[in-house]
N, C-alpha and C positions, 0 to 999 in steps of 0.2 A: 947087537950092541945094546939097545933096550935092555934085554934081560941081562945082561951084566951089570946095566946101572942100576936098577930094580932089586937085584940080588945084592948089589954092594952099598945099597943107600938101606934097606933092610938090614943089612950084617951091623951097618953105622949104626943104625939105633937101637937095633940091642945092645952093642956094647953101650952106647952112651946111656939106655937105663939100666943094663948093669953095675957100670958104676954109680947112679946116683942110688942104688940100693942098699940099704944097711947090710953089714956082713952078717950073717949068719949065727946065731950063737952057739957057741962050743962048749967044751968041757970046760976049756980055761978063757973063757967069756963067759962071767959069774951073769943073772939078771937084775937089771938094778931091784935097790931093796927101796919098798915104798913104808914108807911110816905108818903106823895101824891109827886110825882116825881115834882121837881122845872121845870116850865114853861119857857122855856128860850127865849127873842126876838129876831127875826130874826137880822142880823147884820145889819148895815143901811149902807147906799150907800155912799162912802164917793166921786162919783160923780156928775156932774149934768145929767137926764135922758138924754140930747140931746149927749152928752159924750159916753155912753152907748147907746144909739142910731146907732150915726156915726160908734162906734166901734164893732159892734155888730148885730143888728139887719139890716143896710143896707148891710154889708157884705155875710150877712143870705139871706137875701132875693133874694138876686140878684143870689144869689145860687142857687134859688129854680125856680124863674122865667125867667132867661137867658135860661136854659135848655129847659124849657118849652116852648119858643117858638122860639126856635133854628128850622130849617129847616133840618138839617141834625139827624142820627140817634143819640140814646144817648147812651153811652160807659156804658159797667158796670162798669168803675171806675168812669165815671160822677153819672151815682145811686146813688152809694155809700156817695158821694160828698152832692147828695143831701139831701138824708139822713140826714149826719150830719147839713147841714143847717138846714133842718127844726127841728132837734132838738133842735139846739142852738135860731131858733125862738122860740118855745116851753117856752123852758129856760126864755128869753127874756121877753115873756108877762108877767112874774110876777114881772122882773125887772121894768116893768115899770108902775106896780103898786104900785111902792116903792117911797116914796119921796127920792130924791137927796140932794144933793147941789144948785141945779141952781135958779135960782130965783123966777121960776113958778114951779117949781115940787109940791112943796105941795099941792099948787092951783090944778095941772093938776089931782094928783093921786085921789080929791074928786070930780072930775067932773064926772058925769052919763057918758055923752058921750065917756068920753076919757075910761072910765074902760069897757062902751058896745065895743067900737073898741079892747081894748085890749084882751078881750073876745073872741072875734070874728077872733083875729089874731090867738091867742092857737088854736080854732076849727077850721082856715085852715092851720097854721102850723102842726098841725095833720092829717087831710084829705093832706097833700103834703105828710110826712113821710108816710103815708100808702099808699100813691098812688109811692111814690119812693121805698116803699118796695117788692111792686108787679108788680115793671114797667111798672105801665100803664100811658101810655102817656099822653092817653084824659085827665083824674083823673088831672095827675100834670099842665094840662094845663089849667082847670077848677080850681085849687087852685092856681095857678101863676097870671091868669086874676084876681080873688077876692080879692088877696094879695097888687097885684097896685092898686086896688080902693082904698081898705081898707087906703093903705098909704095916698095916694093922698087925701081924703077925711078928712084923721085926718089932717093931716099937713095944708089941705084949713082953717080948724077952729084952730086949737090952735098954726100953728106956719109959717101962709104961705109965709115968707120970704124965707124959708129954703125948698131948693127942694127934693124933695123923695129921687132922687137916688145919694144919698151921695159916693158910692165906685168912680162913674164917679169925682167928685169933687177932692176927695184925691188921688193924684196916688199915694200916701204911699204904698197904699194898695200892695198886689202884687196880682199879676192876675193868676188865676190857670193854669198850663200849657194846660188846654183841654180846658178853658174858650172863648169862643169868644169877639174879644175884641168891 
């Protein structure tokens, strides 16, 4: 008598979650249509790139390569430090594939060259972050040395009035307490 109630308290609750299961979809059981997510563009730069430049990426950089070839040892709060630079470089390279404001941005952001350097700036603002992540010296002295060509080479073609290292220019700036001046 057991197995009759066992076999029929079983048969109950399969049917009871068979019906609480959705039917099945068929030929004429369409699947709902979901709306395609709206595509939104990026916000545009209501600067001019050299703006974003000055304020931004020479700040970065100088972050990254003063340490680098500093003679004394480096702090774990200069790591740190640098770190953040080369992320805010990171950051940067894509700003500066964004047209601006300024007169030549638009021109600058369809140029081959200018997008192969800015390229080329992410892959050693990256090789710097990972080499300031794992304190290795050589690492950030090898992306600090690549970092000044890179500069120096864009700015000989698209803007060589204007010298690489902008933070020497502006003493707005403020100078980090562990930075050499």
């Amino acid at each position: 008598m057991t197995g009759i109630r066992i076999g029929s308290a079983v048969a109950a609750l399969g049917l009871a979650l068979t019906a609480c299961s959705p039917a099945p979809e068929t030929a004429e059981t369409p699947a709902p249509q979901t709306e395609p997510a709206a595509v939104l563009e990026p916000l545009p730069m209501p600067l001019p790139i050299n703006a974003m430049m000055v304020s931004l990426v020479d700040f970065a950089a100088d972050g990254v390569w003063r340490p680098a070839a500093q003679e004394t040892e480096i702090t774990d709060e200069q790591w740190l430090y640098i770190v953040q630079d080369a992320t805010n470089l990171v950051v940067s390279t894509t700003l500066m594939t964004t047209p601006g404001t300024g007169a030549n941005d638009a021109e600058w952001v369809q140029n081959a060259d200018w997008r192969m350097w800015s390229q080329e700036m992410q892959d050693v603002a990256l090789q710097a972050k990972a080499a300031a992540e794992s304190k290795d010296r050589e690492r950030l002295k090898l992306a600090g040395d690549r970092l000044v060509e890179l500069c120096q080479a864009c700015h000989q073609e698209f803007n060589p009035g204007l010298p690489t290292m902008g933070i020497n220019r502006f003493p707005i700036y403020p100078k980090r307490p562990d930075a050499t001046p």
